[in-house]
Structures are given as structure tokens and as C-alpha cells.
N, C-alpha and C positions, 0 to 999 in steps of 0.2 A: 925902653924896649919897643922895638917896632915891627913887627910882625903885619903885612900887609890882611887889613879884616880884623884883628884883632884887637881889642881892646884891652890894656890893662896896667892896672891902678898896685901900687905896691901899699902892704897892710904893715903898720905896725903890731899887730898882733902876730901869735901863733896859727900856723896853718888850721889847726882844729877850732882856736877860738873863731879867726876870720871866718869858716865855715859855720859856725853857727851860729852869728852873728848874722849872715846873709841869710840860712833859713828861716832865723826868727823876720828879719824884715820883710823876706817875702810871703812870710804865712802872711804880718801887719796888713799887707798890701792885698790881703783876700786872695793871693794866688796859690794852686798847688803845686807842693813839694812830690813830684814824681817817684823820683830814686835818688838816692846817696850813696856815690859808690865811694869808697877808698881802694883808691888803686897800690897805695904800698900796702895794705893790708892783701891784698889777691897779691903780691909778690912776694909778701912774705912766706905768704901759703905754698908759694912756688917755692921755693927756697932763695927766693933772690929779694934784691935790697932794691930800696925806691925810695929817696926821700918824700916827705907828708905832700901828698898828691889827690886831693878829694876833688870829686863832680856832684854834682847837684845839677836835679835835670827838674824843669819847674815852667808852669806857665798856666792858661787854662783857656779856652775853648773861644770865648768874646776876644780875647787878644790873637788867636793863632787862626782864625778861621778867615777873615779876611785877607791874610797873607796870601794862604791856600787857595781860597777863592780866585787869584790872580794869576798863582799858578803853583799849582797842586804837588809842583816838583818840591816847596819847598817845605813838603812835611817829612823831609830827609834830615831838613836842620831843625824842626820843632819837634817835643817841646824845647823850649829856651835852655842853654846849660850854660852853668862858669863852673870853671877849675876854679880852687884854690891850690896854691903850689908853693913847696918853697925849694929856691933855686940851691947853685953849688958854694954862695956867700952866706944860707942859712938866711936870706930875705925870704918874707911869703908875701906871693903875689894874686891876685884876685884877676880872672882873665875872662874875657866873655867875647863871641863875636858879636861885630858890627850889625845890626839890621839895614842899615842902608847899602852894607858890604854883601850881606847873604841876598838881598831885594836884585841887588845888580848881578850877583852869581847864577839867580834865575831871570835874569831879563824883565824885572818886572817895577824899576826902582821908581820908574815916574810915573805909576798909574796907581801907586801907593802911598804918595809920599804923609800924607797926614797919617794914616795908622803909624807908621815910619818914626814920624816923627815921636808920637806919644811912645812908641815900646823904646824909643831909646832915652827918650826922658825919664821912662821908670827904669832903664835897666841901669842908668848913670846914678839915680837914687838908690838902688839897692847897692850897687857899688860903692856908692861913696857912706851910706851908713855899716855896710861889713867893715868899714876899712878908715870909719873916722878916729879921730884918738882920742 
């Protein structure tokens, strides 16, 4: 799958497990769980159908404030969110943007790059433990 900025790692679990498999790690990881939405749950409410489609919106304040500090546009993309999703083959997918991709969406990617670096070293850890077998 290549979606330019986007990241994402295919789970052999179910869309609900991978999803909470990812909140348990990022509680592990000392950071807050924002919101959890289920988007086929609000469709189904609508009357309409959506395969298993969760967000998790997660981060906290030491990891997101230096971003912002660089440039303020980017608390459009904070806090942090991944999809869990599964596709029209019944795979579910764990998806998250890039931070070196959102850093360069606000002009800001080489005056940041160590923070940079660490939020994507954890967001590749919380990825790969929702999504290990």
C-alpha cells in the first residue's frame, strides 16, 4: 500500500483486536488516549454500512509541543491518530501518518529533525506491537 505520508503496516488480527492492542501499547508507553472513534459504528447509525474502521486519536503534550513550537500550523495534525481499517479482501490494516511527511507539509522538517526522529521511532513501536503475531 502506498499512499504518499502514510504509513501502514498490515495486522494479522481483527480490526477490533489490532485496535486495542495499539491503545493498550500506547497507554504502556505513558501517552494519552484522546478519543476512539468507530467510524462503521456512526454509519451504521446512519443506516449505511462501512467495513471495521476505528481512529484513535493519542499523544501528549512533551511530544507535541515542540512540533507546534516550529510551527503552530501543525496542531491541525496533532494529537497523533492511526486508523485501524480493514480493507475489501477482509485484511486489517493499521495506518498512521508520517511525521517527517506532516514536518515537511508545514515547512518545518529540518529545524526538527531529532524530535522527528524519536515520535517516529515510537509511532513504528506502537505499530509494530498492535500488529505483531
Amino acid at each position: 500500500m502506498s499512499i504518499e505520508g502514510l504509513v501502514s503496516l498490515q495486522s494479522p488480527w481483527p480490526a477490533r483486536e489490532t485496535a486495542a492492542r495499539l491503545e493498550s501499547a500506547i497507554k504502556a508507553k505513558g501517552l494519552t488516549v484522546f478519543a476512539r472513534i468507530d467510524h462503521a459504528q456512526g454509519a451504521a447509525e446512519a443506516g449505511l454500512t462501512l467495513r471495521p474502521t476505528l481512529l484513535l486519536i493519542f499523544g501528549n503534550a512533551r511530544g507535541g509541543t515542540p512540533l507546534m513550537q516550529a510551527a503552530q500550523t501543525l496542531g491541525i495534525d496533532l494529537p497523533l491518530k492511526a486508523l485501524v481499517w480493514e480493507d475489501a479482501a477482509h485484511l486489517t490494516w493499521l495506518s498512521y501518518n508520517d511525521p517527517h511527511w506532516l514536518a515537511a507539509r508545514h515547512g518545518v522538517a529540518r529545524s526538527i529533525e531529532a524530535p522527528l526522529q524519536g515520535l517516529s521511532g515510537v509511532l513504528a513501536a506502537l505499530a509494530a506491537a498492535a500488529t505483531a503475531a
